[in-house]
C-alpha positions in Angstrom: -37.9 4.8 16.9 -38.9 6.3 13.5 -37.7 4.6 10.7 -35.3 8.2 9.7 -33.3 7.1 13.2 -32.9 3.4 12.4 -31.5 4.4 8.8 -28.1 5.7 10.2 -27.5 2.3 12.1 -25.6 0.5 9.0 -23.5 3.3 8.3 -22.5 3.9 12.1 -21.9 0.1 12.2 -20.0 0.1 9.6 -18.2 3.3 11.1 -17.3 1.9 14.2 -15.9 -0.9 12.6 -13.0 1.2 10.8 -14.7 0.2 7.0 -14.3 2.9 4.7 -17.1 1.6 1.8 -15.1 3.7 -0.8 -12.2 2.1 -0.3 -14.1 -1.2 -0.3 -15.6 -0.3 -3.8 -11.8 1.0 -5.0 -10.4 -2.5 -4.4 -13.4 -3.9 -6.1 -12.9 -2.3 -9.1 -8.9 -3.0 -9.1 -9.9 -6.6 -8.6 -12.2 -6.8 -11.2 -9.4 -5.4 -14.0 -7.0 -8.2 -12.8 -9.5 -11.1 -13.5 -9.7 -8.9 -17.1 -6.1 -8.8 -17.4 -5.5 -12.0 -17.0 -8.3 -13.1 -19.7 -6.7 -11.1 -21.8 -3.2 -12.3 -20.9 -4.2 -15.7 -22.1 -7.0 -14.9 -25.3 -6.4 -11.4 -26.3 -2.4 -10.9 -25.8 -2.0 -8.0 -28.2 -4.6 -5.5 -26.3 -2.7 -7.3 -23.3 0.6 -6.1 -24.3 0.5 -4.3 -27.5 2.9 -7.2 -29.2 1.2 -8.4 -32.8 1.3 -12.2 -33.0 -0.3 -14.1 -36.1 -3.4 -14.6 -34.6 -4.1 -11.0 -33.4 -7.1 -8.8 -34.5 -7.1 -5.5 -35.9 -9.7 -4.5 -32.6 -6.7 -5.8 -30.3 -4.5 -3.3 -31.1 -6.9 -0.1 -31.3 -7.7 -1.2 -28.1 -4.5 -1.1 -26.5 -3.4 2.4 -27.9 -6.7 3.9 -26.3 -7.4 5.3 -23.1 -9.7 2.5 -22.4 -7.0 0.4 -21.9 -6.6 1.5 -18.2 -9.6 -1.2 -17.7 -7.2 -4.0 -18.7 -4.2 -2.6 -17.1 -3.3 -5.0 -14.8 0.0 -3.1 -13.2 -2.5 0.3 -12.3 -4.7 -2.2 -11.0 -1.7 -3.4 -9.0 -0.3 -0.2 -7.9 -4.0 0.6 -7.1 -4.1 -1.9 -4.9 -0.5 -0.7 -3.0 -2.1 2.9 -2.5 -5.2 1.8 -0.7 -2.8 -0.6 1.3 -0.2 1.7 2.3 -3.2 4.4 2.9 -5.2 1.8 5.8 -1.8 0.7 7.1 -1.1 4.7 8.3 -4.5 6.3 8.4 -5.2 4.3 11.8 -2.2 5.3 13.2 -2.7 9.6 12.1 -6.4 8.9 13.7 -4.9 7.2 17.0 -1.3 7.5 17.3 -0.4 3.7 18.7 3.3 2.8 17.4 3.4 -0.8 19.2 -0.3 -1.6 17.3 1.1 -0.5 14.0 4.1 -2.3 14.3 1.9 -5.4 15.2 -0.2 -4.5 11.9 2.3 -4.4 9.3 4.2 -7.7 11.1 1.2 -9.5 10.5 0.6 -8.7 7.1 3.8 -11.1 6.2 1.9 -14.0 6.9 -1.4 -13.0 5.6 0.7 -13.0 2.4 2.7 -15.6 2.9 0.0 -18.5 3.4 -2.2 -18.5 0.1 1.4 -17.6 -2.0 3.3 -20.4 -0.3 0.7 -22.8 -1.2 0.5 -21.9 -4.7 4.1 -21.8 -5.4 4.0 -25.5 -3.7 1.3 -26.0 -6.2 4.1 -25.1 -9.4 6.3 -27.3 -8.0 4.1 -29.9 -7.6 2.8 -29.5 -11.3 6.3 -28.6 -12.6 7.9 -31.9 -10.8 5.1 -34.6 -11.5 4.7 -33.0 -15.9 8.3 -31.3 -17.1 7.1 -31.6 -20.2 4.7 -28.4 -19.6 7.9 -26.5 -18.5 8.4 -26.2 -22.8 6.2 -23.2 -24.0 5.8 -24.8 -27.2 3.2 -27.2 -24.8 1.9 -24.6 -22.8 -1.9 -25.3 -25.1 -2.7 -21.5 -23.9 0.2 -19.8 -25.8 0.2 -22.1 -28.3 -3.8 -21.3 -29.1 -2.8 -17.8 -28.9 0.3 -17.1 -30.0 1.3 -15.7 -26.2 4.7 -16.0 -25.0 4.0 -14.1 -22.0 2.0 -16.7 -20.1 4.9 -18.2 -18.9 8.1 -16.6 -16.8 10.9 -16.0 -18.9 12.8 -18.9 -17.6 10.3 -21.2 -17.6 12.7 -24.3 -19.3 15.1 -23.6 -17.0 14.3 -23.1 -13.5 15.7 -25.5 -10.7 13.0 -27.8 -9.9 14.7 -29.1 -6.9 14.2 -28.2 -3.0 16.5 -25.8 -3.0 14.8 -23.9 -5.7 11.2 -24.8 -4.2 12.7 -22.8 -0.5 14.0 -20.0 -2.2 10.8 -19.2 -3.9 8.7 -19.9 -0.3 10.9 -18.1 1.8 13.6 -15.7 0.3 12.8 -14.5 -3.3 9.2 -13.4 -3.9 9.5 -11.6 -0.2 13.0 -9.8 -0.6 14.4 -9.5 -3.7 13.1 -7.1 -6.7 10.9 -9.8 -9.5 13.3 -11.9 -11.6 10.8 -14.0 -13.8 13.4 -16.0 -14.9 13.2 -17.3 -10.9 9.8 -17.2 -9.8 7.9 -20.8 -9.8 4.9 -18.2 -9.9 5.4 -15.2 -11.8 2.0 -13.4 -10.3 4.0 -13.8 -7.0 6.4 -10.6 -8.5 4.2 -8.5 -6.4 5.1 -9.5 -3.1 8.3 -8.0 -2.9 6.9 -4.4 -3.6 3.2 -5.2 -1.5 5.5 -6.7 1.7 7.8 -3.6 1.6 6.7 -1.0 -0.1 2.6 -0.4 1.5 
């Protein structure tokens, strides 16, 4: 074999295996502005959100009226992330029409999801239960350094610490009910309701 034939053999490898490397790359990317958004969530909340607080910086808000804002955007990351979703979930399908292997496919996404988001809302309750005092903003040490309200749901000081709050944030809300904040033990979890549904 020359070494011209043995160049292909990744690629065709990586074909057979049903990768697409652009798509790969694509959710890269939308991963990479999340872990920016969320900086910025907690250090830099007016180009976050646009909302002046007493600590902001002149650069913060030039920032967030620019294009280049995109890059911190975490909701086009998010909805970036729902495309390419919905987009694998089908394509397979249009390729190989196999309804009982789709069906299989977007049943087993639920507990994919379901795992890693149950443990960390057990986490919040865990955290929430064992230190109420961290359920008051004014001791969240991140929004007090920052002057950022919006690290913490809405409801914060008043959601039901209790097992029957702690089920109906494992198994009922984040999966089938549009986000309510003022509910969620972990606000990040608002996107499960559209990514189990909607992609």
């Amino acid at each position: 074999m020359t070494v011209k034939e043995k160049t292909p053999l990744p690629m065709q490898a990586n074909a057979s295996m049903g990768r697409d490397i652009g798509l790969d790359g694509l959710r890269g990317f939308g991963a990479l502005i999340v872990v920016f958004w969320h900086t910025a969530v907690v250090f830099f909340p007016t180009a976050a959100f646009g909302i002046a607080v007493p600590e902001t910086s002149h650069w913060q808000m030039v920032f967030y009226n620019s294009p280049a804002w995109v890059l911190l955007s975490g909701s086009f990351a998010v909805n970036l992330f729902f495309v390419i979703s919905g987009y694998v979930l089908t394509i397979r399908y249009f390729r190989a029409p196999d309804l009982p292997g789709m069906i299989r496919r977007i049943l087993g996404r639920w507990p994919r999801l379901a795992i890693p988001a149950a443990m960390s809302t057990i986490c919040v309750f865990l955290f929430f239960l064992l230190l109420p005092g961290y359920r008051d903003a004014e001791l969240l040490p991140a929004a007090k350094a920052t002057g950022s309200f919006a690290l913490h749901p809405t409801g914060l000081g008043t959601l039901k610490i209790d097992l029957e709050g702690l089920l109906d944030n494992l198994f009922w809300r984040p999966w089938f009910l549009p986000p309510d904040f003022a509910e969620l033990y972990n606000g990040v979890l608002w996107t499960m309701y559209i990514e189990l549904t909607g992609s």
